[in-house]
BAGU-289120 format. One record per residue: residue number from 1; residue in three letters; x, y, z of N, C-alpha, C in turn. Coordinates in steps of 0.2 Angstrom, whole numbers, plus 5000, padded with zeros to 4 digits. Layout:
N
<r><torke>NUM</torke><drense>ala</drense><n_px>X</n_px><n_py>Y</n_py><n_pz>Z</n_pz><ca_px>X</ca_px><ca_py>Y</ca_py><ca_pz>Z</ca_pz><c_px>X</c_px><c_py>Y</c_py><c_pz>Z</c_pz></r>
...
This chain:
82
<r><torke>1</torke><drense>unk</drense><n_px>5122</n_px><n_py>4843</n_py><n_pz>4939</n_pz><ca_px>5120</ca_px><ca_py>4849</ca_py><ca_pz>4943</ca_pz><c_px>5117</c_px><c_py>4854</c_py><c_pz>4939</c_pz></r>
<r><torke>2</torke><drense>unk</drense><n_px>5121</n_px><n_py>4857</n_py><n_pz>4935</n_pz><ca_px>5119</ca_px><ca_py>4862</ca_py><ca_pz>4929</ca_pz><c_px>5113</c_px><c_py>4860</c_py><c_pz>4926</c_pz></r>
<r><torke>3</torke><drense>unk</drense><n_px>5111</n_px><n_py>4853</n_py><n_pz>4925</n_pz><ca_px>5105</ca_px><ca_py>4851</ca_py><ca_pz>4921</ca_pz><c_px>5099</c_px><c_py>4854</c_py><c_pz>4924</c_pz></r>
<r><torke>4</torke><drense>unk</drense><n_px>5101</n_px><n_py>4853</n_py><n_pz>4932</n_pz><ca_px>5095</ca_px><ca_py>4852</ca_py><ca_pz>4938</ca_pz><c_px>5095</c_px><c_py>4858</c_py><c_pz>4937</c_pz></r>
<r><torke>5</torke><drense>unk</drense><n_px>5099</n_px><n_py>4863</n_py><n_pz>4939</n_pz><ca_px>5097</ca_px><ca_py>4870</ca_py><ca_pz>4937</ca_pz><c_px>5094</c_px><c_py>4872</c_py><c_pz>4934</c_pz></r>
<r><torke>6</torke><drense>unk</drense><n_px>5095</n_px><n_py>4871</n_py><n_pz>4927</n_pz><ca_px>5092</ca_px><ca_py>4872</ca_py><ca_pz>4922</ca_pz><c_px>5085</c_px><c_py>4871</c_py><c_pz>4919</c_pz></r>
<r><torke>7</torke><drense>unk</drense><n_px>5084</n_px><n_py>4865</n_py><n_pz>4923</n_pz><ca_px>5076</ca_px><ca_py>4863</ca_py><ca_pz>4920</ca_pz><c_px>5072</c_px><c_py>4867</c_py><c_pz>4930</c_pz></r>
<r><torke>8</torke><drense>unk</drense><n_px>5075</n_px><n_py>4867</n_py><n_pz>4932</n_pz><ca_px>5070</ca_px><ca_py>4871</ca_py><ca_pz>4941</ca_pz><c_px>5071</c_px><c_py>4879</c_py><c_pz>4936</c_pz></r>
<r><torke>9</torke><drense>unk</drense><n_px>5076</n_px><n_py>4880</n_py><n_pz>4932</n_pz><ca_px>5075</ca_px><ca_py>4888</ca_py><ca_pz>4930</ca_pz><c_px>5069</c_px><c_py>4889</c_py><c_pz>4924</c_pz></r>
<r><torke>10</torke><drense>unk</drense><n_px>5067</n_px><n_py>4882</n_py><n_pz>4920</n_pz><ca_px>5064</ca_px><ca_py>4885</ca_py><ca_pz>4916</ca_pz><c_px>5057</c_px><c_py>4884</c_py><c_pz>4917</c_pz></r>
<r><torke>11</torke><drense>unk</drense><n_px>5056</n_px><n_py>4879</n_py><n_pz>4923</n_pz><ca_px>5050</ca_px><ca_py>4877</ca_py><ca_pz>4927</ca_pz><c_px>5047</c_px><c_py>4882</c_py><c_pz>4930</c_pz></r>
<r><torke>12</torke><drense>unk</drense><n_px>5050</n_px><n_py>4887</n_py><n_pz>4935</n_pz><ca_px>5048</ca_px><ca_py>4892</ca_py><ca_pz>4935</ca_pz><c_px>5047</c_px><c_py>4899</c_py><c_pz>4932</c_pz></r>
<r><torke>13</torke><drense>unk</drense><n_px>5053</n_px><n_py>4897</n_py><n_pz>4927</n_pz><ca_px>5049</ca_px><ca_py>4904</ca_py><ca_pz>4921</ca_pz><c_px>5043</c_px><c_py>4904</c_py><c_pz>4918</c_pz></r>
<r><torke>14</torke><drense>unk</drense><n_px>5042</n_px><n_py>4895</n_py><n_pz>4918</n_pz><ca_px>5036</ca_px><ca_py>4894</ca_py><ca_pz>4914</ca_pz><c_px>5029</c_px><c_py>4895</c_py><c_pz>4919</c_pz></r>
<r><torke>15</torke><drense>unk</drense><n_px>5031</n_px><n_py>4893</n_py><n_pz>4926</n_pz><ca_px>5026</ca_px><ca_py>4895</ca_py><ca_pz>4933</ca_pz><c_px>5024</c_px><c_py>4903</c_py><c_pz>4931</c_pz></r>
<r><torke>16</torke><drense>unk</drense><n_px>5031</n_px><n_py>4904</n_py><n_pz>4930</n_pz><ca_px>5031</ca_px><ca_py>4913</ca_py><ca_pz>4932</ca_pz><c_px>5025</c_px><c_py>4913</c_py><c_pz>4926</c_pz></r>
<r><torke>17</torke><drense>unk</drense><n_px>5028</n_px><n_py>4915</n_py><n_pz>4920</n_pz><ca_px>5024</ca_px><ca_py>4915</ca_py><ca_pz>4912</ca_pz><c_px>5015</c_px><c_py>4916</c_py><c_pz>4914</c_pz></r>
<r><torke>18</torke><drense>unk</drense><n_px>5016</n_px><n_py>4908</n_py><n_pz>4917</n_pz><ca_px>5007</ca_px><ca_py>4907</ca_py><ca_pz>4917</ca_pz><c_px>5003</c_px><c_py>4911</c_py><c_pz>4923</c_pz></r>
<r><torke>19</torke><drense>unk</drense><n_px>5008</n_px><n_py>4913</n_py><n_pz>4929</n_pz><ca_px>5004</ca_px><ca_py>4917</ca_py><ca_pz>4932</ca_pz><c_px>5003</c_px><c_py>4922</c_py><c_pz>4931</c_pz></r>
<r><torke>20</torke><drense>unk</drense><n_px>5007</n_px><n_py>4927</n_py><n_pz>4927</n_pz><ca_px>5007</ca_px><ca_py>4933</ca_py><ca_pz>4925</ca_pz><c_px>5002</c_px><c_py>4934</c_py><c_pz>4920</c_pz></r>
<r><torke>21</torke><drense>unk</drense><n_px>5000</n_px><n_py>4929</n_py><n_pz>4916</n_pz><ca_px>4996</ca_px><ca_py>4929</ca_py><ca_pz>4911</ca_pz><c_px>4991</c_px><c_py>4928</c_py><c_pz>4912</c_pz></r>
<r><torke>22</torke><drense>unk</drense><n_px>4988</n_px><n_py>4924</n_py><n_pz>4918</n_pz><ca_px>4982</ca_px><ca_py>4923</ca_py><ca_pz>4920</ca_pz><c_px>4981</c_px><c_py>4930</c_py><c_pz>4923</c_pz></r>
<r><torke>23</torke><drense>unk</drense><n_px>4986</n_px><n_py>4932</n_py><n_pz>4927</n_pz><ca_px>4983</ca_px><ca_py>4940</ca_py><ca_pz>4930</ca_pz><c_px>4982</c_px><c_py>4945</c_py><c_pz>4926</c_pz></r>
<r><torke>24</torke><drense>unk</drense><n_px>4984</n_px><n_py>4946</n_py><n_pz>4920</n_pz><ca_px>4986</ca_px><ca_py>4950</ca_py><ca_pz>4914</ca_pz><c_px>4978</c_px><c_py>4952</c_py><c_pz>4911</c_pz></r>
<r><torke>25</torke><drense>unk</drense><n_px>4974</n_px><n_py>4946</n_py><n_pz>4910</n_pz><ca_px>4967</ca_px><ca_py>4946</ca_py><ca_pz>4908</ca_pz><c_px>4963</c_px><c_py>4950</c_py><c_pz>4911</c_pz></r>
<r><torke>26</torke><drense>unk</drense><n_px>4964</n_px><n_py>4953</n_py><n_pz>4918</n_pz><ca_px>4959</ca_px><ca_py>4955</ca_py><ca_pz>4921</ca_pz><c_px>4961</c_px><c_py>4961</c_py><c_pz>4919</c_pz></r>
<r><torke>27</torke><drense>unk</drense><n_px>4967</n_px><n_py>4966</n_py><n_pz>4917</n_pz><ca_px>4969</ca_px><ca_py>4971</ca_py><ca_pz>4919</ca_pz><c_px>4968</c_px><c_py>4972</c_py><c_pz>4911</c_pz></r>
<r><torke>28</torke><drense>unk</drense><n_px>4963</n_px><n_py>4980</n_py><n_pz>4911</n_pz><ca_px>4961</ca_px><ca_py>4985</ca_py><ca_pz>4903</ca_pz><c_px>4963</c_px><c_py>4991</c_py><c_pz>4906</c_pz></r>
<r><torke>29</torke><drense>unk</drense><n_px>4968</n_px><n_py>4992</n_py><n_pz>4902</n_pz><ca_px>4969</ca_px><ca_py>5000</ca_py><ca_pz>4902</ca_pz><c_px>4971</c_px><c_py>5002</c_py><c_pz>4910</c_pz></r>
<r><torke>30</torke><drense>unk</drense><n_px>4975</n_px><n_py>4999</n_py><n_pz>4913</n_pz><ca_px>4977</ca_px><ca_py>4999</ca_py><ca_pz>4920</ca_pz><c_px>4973</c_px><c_py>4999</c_py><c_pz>4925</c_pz></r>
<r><torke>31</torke><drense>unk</drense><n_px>4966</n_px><n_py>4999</n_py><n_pz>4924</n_pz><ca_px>4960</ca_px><ca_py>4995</ca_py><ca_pz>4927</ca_pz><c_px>4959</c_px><c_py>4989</c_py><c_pz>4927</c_pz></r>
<r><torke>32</torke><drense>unk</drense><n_px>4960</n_px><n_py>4986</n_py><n_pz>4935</n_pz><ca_px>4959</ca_px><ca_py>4977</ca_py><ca_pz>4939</ca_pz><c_px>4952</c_px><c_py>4978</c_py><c_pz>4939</c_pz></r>
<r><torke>33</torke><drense>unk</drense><n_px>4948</n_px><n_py>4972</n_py><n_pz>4934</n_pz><ca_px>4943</ca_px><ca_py>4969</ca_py><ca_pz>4935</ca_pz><c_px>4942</c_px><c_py>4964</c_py><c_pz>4935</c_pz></r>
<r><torke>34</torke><drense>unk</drense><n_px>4942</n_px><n_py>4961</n_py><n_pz>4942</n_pz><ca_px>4939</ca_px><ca_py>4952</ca_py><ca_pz>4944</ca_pz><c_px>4935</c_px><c_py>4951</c_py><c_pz>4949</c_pz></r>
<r><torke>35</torke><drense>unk</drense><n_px>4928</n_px><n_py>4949</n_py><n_pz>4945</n_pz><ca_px>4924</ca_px><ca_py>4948</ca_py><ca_pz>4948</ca_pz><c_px>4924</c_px><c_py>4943</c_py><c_pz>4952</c_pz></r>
<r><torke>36</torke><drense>unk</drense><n_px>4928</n_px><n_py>4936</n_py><n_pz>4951</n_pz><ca_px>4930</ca_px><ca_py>4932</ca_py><ca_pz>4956</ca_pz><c_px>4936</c_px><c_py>4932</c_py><c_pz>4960</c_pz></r>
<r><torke>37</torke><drense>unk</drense><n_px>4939</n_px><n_py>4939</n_py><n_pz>4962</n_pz><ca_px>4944</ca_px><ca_py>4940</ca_py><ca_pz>4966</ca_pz><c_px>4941</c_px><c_py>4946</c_py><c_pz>4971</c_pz></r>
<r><torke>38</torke><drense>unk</drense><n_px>4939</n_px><n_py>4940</n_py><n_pz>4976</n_pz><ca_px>4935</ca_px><ca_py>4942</ca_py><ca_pz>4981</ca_pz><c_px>4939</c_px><c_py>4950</c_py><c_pz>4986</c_pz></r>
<r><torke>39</torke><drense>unk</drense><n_px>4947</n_px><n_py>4950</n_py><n_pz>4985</n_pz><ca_px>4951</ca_px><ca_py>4956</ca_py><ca_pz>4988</ca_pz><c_px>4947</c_px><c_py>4962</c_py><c_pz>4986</c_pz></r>
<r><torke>40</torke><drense>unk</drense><n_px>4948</n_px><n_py>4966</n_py><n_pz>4989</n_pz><ca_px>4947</ca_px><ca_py>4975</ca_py><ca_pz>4987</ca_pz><c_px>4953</c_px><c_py>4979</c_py><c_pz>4983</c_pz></r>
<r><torke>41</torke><drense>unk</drense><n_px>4959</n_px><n_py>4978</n_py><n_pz>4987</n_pz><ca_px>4964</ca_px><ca_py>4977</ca_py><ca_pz>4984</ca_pz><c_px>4970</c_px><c_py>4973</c_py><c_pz>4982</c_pz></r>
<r><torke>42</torke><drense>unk</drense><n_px>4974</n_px><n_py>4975</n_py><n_pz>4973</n_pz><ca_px>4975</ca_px><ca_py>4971</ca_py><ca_pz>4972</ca_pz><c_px>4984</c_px><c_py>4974</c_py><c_pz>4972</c_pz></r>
<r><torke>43</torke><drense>unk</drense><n_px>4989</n_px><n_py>4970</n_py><n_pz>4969</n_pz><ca_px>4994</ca_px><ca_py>4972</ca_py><ca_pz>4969</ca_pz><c_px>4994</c_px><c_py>4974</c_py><c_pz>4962</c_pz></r>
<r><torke>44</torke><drense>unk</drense><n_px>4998</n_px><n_py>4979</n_py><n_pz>4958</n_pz><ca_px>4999</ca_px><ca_py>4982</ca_py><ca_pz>4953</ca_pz><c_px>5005</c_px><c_py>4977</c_py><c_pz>4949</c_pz></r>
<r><torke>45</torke><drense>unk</drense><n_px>5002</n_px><n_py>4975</n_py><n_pz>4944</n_pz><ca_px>5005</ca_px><ca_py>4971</ca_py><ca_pz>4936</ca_pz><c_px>5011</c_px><c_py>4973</c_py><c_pz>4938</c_pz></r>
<r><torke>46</torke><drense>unk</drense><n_px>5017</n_px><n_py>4977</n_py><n_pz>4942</n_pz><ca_px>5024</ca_px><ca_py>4976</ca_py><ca_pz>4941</ca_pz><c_px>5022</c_px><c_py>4975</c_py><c_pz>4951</c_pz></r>
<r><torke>47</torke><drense>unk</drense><n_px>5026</n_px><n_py>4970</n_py><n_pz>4953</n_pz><ca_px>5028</ca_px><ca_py>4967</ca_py><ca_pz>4959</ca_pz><c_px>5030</c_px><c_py>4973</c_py><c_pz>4962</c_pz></r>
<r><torke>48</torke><drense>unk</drense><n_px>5027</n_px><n_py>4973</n_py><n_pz>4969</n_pz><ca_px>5032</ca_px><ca_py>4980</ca_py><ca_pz>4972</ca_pz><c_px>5030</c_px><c_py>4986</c_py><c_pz>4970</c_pz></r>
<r><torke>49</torke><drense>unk</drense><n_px>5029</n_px><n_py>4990</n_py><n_pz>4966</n_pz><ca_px>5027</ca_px><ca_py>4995</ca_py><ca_pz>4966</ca_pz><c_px>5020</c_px><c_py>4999</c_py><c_pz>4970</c_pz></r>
<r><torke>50</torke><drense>unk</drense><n_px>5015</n_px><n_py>4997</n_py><n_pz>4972</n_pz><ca_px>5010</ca_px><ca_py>4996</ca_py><ca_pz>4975</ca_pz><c_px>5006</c_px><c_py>4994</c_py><c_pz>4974</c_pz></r>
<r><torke>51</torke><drense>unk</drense><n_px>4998</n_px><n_py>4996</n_py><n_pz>4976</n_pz><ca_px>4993</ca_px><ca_py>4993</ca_py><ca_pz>4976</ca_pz><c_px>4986</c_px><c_py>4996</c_py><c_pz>4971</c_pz></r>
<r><torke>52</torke><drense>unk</drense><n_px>4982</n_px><n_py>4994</n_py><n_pz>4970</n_pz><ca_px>4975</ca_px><ca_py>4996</ca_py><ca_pz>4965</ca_pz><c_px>4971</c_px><c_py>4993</c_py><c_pz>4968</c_pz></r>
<r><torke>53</torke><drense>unk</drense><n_px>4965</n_px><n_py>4996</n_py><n_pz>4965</n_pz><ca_px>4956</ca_px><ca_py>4992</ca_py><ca_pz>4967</ca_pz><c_px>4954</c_px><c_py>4990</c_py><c_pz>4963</c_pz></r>
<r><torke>54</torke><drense>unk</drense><n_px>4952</n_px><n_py>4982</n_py><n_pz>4965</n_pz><ca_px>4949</ca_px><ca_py>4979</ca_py><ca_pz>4960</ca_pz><c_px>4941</c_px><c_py>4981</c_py><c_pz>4960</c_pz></r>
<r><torke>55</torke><drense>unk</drense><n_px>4942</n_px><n_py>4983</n_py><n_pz>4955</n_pz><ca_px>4933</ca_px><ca_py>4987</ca_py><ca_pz>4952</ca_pz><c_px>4928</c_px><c_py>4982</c_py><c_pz>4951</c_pz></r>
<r><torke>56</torke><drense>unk</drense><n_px>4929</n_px><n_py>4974</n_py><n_pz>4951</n_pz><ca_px>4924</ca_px><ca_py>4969</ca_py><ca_pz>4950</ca_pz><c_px>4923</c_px><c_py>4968</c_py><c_pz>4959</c_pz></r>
<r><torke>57</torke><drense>unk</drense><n_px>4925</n_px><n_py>4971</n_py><n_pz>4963</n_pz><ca_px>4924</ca_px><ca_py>4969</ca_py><ca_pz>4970</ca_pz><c_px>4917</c_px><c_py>4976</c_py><c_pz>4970</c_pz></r>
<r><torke>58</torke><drense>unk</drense><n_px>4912</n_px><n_py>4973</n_py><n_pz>4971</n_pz><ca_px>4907</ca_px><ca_py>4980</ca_py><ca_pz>4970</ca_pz><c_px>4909</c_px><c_py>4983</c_py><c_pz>4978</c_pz></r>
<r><torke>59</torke><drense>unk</drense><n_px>4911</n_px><n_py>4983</n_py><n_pz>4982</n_pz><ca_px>4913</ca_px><ca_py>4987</ca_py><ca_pz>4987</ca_pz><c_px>4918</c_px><c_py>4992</c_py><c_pz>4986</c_pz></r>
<r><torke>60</torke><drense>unk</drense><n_px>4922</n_px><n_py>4990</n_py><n_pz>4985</n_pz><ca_px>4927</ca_px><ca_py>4992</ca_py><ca_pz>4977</ca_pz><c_px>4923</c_px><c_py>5001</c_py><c_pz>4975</c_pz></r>
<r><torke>61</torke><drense>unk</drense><n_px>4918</n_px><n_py>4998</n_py><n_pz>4972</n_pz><ca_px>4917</ca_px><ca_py>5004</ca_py><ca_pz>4966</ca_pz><c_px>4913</c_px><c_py>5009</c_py><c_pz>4972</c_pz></r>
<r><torke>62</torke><drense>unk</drense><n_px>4908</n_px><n_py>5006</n_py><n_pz>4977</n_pz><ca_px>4904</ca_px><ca_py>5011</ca_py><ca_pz>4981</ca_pz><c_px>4910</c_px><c_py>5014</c_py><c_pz>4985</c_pz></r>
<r><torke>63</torke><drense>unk</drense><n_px>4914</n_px><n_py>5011</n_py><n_pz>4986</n_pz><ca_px>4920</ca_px><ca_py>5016</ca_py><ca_pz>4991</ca_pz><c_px>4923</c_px><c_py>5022</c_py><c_pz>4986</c_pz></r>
<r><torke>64</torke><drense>unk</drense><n_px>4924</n_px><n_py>5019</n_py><n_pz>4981</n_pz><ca_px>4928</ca_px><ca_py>5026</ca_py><ca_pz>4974</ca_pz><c_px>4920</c_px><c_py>5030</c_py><c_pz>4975</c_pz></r>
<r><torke>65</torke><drense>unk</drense><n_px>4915</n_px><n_py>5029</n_py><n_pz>4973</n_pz><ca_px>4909</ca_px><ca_py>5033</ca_py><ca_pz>4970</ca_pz><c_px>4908</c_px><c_py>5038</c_py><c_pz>4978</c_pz></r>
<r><torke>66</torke><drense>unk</drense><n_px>4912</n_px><n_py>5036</n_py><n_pz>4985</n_pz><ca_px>4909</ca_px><ca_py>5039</ca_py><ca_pz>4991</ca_pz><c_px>4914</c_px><c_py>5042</c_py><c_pz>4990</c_pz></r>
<r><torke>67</torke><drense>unk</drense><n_px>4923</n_px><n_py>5040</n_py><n_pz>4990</n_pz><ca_px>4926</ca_px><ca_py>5044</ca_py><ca_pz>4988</ca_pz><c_px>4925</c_px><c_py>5052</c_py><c_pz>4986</c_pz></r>
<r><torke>68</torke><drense>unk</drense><n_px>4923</n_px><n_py>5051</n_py><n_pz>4980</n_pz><ca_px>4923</ca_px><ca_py>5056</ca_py><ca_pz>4977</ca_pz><c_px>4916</c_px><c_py>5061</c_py><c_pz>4974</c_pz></r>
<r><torke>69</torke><drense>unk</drense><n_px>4912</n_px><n_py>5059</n_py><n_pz>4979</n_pz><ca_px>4907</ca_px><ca_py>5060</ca_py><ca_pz>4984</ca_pz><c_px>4908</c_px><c_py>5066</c_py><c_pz>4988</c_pz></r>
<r><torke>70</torke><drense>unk</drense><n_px>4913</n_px><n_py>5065</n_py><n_pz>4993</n_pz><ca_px>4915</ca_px><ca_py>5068</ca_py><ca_pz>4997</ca_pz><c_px>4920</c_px><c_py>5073</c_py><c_pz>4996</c_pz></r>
<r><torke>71</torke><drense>unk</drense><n_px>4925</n_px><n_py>5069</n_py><n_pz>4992</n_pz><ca_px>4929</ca_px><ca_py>5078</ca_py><ca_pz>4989</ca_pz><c_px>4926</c_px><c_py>5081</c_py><c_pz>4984</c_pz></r>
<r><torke>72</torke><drense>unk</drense><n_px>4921</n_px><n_py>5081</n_py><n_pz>4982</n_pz><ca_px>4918</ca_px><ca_py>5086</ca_py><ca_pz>4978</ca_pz><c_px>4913</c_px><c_py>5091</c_py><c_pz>4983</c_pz></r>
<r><torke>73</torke><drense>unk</drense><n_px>4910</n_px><n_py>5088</n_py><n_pz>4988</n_pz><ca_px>4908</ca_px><ca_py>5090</ca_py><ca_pz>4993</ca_pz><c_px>4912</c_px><c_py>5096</c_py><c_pz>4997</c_pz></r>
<r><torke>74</torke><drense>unk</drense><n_px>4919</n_px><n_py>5092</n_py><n_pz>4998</n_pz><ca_px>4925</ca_px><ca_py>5097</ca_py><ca_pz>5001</ca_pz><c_px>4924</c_px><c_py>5101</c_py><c_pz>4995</c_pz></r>
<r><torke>75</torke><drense>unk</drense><n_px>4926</n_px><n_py>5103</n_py><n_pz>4989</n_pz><ca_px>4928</ca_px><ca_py>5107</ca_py><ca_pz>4984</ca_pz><c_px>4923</c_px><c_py>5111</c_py><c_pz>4985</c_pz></r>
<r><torke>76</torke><drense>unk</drense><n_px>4917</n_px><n_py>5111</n_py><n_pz>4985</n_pz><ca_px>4911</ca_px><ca_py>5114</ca_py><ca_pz>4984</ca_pz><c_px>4911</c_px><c_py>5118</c_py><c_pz>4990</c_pz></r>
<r><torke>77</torke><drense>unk</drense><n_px>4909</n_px><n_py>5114</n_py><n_pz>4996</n_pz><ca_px>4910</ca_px><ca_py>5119</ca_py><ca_pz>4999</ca_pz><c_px>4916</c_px><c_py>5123</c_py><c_pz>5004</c_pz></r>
<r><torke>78</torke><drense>unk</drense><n_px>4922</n_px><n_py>5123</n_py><n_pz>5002</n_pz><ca_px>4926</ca_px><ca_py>5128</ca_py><ca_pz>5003</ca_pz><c_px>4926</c_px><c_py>5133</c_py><c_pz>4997</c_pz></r>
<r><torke>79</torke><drense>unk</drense><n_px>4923</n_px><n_py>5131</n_py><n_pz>4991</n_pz><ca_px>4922</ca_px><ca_py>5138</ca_py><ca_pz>4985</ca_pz><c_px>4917</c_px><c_py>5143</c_py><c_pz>4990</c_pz></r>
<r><torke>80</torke><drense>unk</drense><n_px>4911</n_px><n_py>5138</n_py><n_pz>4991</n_pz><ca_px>4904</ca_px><ca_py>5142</ca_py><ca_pz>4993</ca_pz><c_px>4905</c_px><c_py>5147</c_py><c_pz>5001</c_pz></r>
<r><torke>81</torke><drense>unk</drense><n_px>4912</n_px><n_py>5144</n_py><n_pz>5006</n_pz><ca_px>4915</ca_px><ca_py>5146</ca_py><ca_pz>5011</ca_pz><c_px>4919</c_px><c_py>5152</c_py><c_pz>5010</c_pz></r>
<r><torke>82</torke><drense>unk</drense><n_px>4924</n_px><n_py>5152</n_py><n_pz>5004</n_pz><ca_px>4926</ca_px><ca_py>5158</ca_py><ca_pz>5003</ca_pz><c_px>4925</c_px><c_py>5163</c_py><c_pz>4998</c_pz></r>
């Protein structure tokens, strides 16, 4: 039984190993880039901690670019309001 164990533990380390590493390639500099990962958003390199946009989804990018768009707008004009 210890064997069984022991070869499903390191079957899945190695499952674990290769997904992690395939995921690994998209991410530079804490920026998600995959163009063939059709999501908007994706989960964050540590499990659990939250979520990221994948900036190869060009929706992705025009939502960040209207983003900040708009709160430049808000900044602007509550300066030119007060």
């Amino acid at each position: 039984m210890h064997v069984t164990l022991g070869l499903k533990y390191s079957v899945m380390k190695k499952n674990l190993i290769d997904f992690i590493s395939d995921k690994l390639i998209y991410w530079n500099g804490g920026i998600y880039s995959n163009r063939n990962d059709p999501n908007f958003l994706v989960p964050k390199a540590s499990p659990g901690i939250g979520w990221r946009i994948n900036f190869g989804n060009p929706k992705a990018v025009i939502s960040v670019i209207l983003m900040i768009i708009v709160i430049a707008i808000l900044i602007v004009g509550s300066i030119l309001i007060s």
